[in-house]
C-alpha positions as CSV (number, residue, x, y, z in Angstrom):
1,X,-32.2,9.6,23.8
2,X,-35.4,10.3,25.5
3,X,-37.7,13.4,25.2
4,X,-36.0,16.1,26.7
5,X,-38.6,17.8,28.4
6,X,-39.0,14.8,30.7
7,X,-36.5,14.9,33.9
8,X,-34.4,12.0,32.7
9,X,-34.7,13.3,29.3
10,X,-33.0,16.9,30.3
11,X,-30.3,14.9,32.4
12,X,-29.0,13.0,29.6
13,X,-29.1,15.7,27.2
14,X,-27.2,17.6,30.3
15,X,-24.5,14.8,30.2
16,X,-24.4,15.2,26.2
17,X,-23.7,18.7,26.4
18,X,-20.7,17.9,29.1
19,X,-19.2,15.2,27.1
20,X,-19.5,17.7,23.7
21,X,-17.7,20.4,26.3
22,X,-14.4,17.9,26.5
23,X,-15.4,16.7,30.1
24,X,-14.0,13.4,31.2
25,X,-15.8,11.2,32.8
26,X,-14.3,9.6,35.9
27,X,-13.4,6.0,35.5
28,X,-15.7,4.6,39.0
29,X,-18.5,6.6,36.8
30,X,-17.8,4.8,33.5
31,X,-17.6,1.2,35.5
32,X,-20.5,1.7,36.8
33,X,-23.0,2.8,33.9
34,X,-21.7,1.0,31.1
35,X,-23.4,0.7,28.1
36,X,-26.3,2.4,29.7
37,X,-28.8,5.8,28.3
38,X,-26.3,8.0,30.5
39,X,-22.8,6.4,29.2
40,X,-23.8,6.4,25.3
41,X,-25.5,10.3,25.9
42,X,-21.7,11.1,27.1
43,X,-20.2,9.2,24.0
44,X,-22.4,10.6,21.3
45,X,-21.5,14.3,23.1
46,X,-17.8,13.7,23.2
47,X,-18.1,12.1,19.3
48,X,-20.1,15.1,18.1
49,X,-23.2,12.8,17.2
50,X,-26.6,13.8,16.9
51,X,-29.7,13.1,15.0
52,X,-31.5,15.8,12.8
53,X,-35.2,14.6,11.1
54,X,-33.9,11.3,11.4
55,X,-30.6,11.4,10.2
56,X,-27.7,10.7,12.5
57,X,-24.9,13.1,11.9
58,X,-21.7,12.8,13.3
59,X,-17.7,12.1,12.3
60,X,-18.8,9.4,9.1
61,X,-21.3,12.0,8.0
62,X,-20.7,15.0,8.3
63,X,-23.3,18.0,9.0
64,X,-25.1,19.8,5.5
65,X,-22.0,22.4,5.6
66,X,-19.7,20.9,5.1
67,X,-21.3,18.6,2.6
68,X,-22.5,22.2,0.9
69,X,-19.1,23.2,0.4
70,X,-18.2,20.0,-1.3
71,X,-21.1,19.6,-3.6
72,X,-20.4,23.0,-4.5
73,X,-16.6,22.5,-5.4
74,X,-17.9,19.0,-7.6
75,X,-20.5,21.4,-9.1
76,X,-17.8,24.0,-9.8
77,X,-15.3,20.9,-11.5
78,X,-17.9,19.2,-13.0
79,X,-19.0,22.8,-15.0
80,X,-15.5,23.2,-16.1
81,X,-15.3,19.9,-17.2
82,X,-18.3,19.7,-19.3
83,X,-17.0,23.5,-20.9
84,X,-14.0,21.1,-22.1
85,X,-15.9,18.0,-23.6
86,X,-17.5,20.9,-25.4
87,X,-14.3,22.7,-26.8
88,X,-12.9,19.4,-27.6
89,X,-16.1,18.4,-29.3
90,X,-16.6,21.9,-30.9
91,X,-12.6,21.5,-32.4
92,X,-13.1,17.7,-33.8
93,X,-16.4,18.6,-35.6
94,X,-14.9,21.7,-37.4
């Protein structure tokens, strides 16, 4: 999208912000601006979409919280795991 702080920037991030809100666009809208700036703002709303330092976040990749959560759980397996290579090593050597 384009800067927001110019006009057509605010108005696309304005139609963003209705598509992320559930609104529907009306179909005589939709035929005529698609595959246009103000059609793909409304999709990228309505998809949950946006781009943070350059990297686009949306349903395939999901935002750092979620991804948090889930490193932490791997951390959390990956711990126990290594305490049982260590048993089972500890056991076999004695």
């Amino acid at each position: 999208m384009d800067n927001p702080t110019s006009i057509y920037g605010r108005f696309l991030l304005w139609v963003c912000v209705q598509g992320y809100g559930g609104r529907i666009l009306p179909v005589w809208f939709r035929r005529l601006f698609p595959r246009s700036q103000v059609h793909r703002a409304w999709l990228y709303g309505r998809d949950g979409n946006f781009w943070e330092r350059g990297v686009r976040y949306g349903p395939a990749n999901p935002y750092h919280a979620y991804r948090a959560e889930i490193d932490e759980e791997l951390d959390e397996f990956m711990a126990a795991e290594l305490q049982a290579i260590e048993a089972d090593m500890n056991r076999s050597a004695s």
